[in-house]
Structures are given as structure tokens and as C-alpha cells.
C-alpha positions as CSV (number, residue, x, y, z in Angstrom):
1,X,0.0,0.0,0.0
2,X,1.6,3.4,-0.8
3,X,2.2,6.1,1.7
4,X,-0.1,9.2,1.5
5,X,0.3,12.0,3.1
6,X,-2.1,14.6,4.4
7,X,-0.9,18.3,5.0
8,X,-2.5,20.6,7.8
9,X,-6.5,21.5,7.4
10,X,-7.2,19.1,5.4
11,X,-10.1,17.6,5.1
12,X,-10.4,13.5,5.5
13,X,-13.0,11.6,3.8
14,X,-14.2,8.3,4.5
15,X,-13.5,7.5,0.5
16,X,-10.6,8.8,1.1
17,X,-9.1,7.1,4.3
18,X,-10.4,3.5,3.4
19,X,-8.7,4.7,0.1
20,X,-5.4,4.4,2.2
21,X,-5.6,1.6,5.2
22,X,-7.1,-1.6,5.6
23,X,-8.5,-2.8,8.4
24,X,-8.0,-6.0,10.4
25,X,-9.9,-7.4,12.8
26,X,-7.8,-6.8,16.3
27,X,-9.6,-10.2,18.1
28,X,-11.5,-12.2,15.4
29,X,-14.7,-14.3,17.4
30,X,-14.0,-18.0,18.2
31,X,-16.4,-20.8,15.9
32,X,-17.7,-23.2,17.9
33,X,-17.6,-26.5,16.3
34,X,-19.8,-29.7,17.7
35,X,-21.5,-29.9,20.8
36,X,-22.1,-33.1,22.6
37,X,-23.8,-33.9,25.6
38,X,-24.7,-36.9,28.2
39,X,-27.3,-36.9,30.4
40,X,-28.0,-39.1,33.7
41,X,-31.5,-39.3,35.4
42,X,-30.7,-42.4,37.2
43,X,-29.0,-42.7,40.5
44,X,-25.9,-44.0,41.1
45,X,-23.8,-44.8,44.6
46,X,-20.5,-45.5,45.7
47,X,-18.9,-46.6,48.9
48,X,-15.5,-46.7,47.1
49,X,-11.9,-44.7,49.1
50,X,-10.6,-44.6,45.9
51,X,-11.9,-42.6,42.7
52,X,-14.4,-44.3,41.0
53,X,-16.3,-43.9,37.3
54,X,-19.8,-42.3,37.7
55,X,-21.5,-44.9,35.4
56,X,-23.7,-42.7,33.0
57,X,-21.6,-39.5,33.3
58,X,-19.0,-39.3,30.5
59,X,-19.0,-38.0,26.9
60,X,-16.8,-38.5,23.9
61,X,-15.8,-36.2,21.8
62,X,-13.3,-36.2,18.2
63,X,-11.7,-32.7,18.0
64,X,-11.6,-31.3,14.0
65,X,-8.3,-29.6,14.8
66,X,-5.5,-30.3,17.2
67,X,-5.7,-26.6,18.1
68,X,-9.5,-26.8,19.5
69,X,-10.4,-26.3,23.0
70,X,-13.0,-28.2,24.6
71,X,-15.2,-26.1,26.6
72,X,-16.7,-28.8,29.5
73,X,-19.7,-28.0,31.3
74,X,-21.1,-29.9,34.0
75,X,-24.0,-29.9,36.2
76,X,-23.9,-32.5,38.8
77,X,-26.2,-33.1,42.2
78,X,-24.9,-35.4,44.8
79,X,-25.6,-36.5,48.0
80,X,-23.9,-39.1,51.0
81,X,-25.1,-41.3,53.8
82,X,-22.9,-41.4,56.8
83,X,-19.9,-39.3,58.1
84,X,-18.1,-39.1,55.3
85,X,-16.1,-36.6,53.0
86,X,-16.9,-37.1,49.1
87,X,-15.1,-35.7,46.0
88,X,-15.7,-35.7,42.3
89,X,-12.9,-35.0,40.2
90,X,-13.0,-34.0,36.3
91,X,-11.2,-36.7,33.6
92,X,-9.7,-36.4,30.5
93,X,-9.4,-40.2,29.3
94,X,-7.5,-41.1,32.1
95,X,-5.8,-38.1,33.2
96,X,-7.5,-35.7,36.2
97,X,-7.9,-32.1,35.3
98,X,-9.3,-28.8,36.4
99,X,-8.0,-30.2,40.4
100,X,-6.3,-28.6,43.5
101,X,-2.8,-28.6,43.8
102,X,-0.8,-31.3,46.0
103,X,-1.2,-29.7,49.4
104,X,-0.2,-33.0,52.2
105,X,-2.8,-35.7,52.1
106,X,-5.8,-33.6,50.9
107,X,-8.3,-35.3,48.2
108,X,-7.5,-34.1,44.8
109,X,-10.8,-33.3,43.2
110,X,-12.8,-30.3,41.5
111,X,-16.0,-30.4,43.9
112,X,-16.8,-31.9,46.9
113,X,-18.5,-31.7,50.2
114,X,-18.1,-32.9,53.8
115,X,-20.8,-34.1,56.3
116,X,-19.8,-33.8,60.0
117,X,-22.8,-36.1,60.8
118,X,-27.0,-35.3,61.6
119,X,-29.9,-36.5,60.6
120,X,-30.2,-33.2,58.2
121,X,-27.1,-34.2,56.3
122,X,-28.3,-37.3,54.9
123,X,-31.2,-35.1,53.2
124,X,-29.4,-32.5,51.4
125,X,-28.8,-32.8,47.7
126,X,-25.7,-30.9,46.3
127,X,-25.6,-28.8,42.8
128,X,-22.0,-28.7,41.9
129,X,-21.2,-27.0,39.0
130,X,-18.0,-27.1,36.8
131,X,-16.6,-24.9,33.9
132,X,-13.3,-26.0,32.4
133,X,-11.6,-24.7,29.4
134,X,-9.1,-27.7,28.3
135,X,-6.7,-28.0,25.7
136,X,-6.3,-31.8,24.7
137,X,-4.1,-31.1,21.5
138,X,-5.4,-33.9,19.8
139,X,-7.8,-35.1,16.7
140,X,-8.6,-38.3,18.5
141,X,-11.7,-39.0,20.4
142,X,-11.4,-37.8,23.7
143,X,-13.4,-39.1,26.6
144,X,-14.5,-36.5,29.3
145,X,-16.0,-37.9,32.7
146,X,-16.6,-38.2,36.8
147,X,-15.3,-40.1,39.0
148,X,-16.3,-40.0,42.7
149,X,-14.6,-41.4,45.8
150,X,-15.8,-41.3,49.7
151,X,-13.2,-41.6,52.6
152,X,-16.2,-43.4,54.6
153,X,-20.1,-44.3,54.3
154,X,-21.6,-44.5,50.6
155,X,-21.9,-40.9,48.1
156,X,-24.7,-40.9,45.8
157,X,-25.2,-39.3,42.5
158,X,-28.8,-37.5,41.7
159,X,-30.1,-38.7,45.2
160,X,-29.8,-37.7,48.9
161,X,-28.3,-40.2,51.6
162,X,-31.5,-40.9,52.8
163,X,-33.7,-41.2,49.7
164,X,-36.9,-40.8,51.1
165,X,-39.3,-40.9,47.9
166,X,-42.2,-39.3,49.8
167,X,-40.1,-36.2,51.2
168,X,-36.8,-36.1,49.1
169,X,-35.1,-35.1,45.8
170,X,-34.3,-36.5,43.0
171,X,-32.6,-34.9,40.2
172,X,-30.8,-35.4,36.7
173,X,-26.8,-35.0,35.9
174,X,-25.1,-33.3,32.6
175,X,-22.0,-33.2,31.0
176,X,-22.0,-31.0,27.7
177,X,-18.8,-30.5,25.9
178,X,-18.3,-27.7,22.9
179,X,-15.6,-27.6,20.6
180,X,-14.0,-24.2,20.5
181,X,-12.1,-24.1,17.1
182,X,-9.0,-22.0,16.9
């Protein structure tokens, strides 16, 4: 593009300036590509101390592009009998992402909740929610899931500890995973 140059009280036209520059766009929008989903209306339970699939909550997804990022979204209730301590952790295939740091002999998770015990504890039903961002820098199919684990007593999934079907809860469970191409 040549050089122009413009001299003092002169007037500048739109013809005129789109004459000499070109415009880029400074932060062009992202595309999202596919969108897939799972969704869970059944219950499930674990008494497991070590993590654990959630049967019914994963989702597979084949990135177009080894640049994509997967946007996960998750919407999970749970629940626990007994005095326990329950965490759900995010997985990539079978790698643990979106989790605390190593901090002693804490659980590693992405949600979770204790219960110090009471009769009101086993009828509470938790919404966790997670929003991760991941980079799998792949164009293979790529499984994303939960897995659970309970130091003690049983955690349940879509059901409080009790389970009372006249006075508690039930509820559903989704994963949803967006392709975000680059």
C-alpha cells in the first residue's frame, strides 16, 4: 500500500481514508464446532476410598483440529449417607484435570462436600457446578468424565443419603462439551 500523506487543514473523507488503510480485525470471534452432551437421570452410589467412574456421566468427543479447545460443562447433584467426605474429580481419558494442587494428604478433586454427621445431612442434595476450558491437543476421540470417591459411608449421585421418595429429591446430571475451534 503506498504512503499518503495529508498536510495541515485538510479535510479527510471516509473514500478517502479507506482509500489508504485496511482494516484487520484486532480479536476475530472464536467458531464453535460440535457440541455433545450426556445426560444421567438415574441414580448411582458408591462406597469406594478410591476414585471411582460415575456410570452414566461421560462424553466423547473427536476434535476437528489439534488446536481446539474443549469447553466442559457440568452440572452434577450429589448426596452421602454417613460421616463421610466425598469428592468428584474431572477426567480427561485417564488423566484428572481442572483439580487442586498437592497440598499433604488432601483429596484431589474439583467439587466436593463434607458431612460432620445429623440427621439433616443425609437429606441434602448438592448442585455442583463445573466450567473448564481444556486443551487436549489432539484429533482423537477424547473421553471426558466423573469419577467419585468417599473416605467413609456411601456418596450418591442425583439422590440424597436418605432417599426418602415421599419427602426427598431426585434430580438429573449433565456433562455438555463444545468444541471451540481456533
Amino acid at each position: 500500500m503506498p504512503l499518503t500523506t495529508y498536510v495541515a487543514n485538510e479535510v479527510l473523507t471516509a473514500a478517502s481514508l479507506n482509500a489508504n488503510f485496511s482494516f484487520a480485525a484486532s480479536n476475530p470471534a472464536a467458531k464453535l464446532g460440535q457440541v455433545v452432551t450426556t445426560f444421567l437421570d438415574t441414580t448411582f452410589s458408591t462406597a469406594s476410598t478410591s476414585y471411582t467412574d460415575i456410570t452414566g456421566l461421560s462424553v466423547s468427543i473427536t476434535p476437528t483440529v489439534n488446536t481446539s479447545k474443549v469447553l466442559v460443562l457440568v452440572q452434577v447433584n450429589y448426596g452421602y449417607s454417613g460421616d463421610i467426605i466425598d469428592t468428584i474429580r474431572l477426567v480427561r481419558g485417564s488423566t484428572a484435570i481442572d483439580i487442586g494442587a498437592v497440598s499433604g494428604a488432601s483429596a484431589l478433586g474439583t467439587i466436593g462436600g463434607g458431612n460432620g454427621g445429623g440427621a439433616n445431612a443425609v437429606t441434602a442434595l448438592i448442585p455442583g457446578v463445573i466450567s473448564f476450558l481444556d486443551s487436549p491437543a489432539t484429533t482423537s476421540a477424547t473421553t471426558y468424565k466423573l469419577q467419585m470417591f468417599v473416605n467413609s459411608g456411601t456418596g450418591h449421585i442425583n439422590r440424597t443419603g436418605r432417599d426418602n421418595t415421599s419427602f426427598d429429591m431426585r434430580a438429573a446430571s449433565t456433562i455438555t462439551v463444545i468444541e471451540v475451534l481456533a
